[in-house]
N, C-alpha and C positions, 0 to 999 in steps of 0.2 A: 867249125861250128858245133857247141856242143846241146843235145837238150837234157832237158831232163826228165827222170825217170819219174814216170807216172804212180801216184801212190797207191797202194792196195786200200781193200775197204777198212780194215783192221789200222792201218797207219791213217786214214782217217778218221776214223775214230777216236784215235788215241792226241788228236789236235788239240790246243787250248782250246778255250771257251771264245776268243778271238783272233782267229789265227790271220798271218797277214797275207795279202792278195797273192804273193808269189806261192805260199802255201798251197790257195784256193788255186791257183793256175795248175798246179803239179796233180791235185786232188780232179781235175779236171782235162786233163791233159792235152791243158793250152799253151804255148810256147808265152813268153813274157813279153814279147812283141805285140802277139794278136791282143793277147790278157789286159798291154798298159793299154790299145788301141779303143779296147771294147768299154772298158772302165770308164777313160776320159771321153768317148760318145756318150755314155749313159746307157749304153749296151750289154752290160756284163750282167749274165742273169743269174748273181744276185746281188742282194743291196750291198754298196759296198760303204762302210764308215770310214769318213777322214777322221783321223786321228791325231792332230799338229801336221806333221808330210808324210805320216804312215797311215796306209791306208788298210783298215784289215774288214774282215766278212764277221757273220756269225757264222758261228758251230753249226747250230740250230739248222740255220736257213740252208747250210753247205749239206748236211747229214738230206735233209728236205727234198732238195733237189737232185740227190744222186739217188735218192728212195732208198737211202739208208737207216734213216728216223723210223721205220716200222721194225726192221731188225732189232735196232739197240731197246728199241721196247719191248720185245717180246723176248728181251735176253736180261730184263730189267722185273719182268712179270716171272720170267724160269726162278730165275736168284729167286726174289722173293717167296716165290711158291713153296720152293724146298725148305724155308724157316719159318716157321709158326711167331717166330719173336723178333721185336727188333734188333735191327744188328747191333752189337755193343750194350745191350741189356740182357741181364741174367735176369732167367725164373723167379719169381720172388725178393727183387728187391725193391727197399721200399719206397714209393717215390716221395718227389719234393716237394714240400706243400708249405706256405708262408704262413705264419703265425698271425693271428687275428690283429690286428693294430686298433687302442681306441684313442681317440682322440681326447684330451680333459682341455677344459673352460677355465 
């Protein structure tokens, strides 16, 4: 019997934006027995999306529930703190502004 290795907070993290319930099981470190058990009661605490016959979580709700969502935000407010500008915008350049349109009769 083999399980599987429980994932760090950094590899959950690093999960799609949907990742699939076996994911959420490993991120949780529930064997896939207990995982499909709790899912199909309506027990698995958190929501889980069917998606055709894949069934995956949110990020969001997964990050939520491990009280990881306060982390990645305070590591989201550092970033930004240390740049005065938006990423991928230089000082001084000039932005985009649409040309007046009029309309004739």
């Amino acid at each position: 019997m083999t399980t599987a290795t429980p994932l760090t907070p950094e590899q959950v993290r690093d999960l799609p934006a949907m990742p699939t319930v076996k994911q959420a099981f490993a991120a949780l470190n529930i064997g896939p027995t207990n995982g499909y058990a709790l899912v199909k009661a309506g027990d698995f605490p958190i929501e889980v999306v069917p998606l055709g016959r894949a069934f995956r979580v949110r990020k969001a709700d997964l990050l939520d529930f491990l009280g990881l969502s306060e982390t990645a935000a305070s590591e989201v407010q550092s970033a930004a703190a240390t740049s005065d500008d938006a990423p991928g915008v230089q000082p001084g350049a000039p932005s985009e502004q649409s040309a007046p349109t009029s309309a004739s009769k």
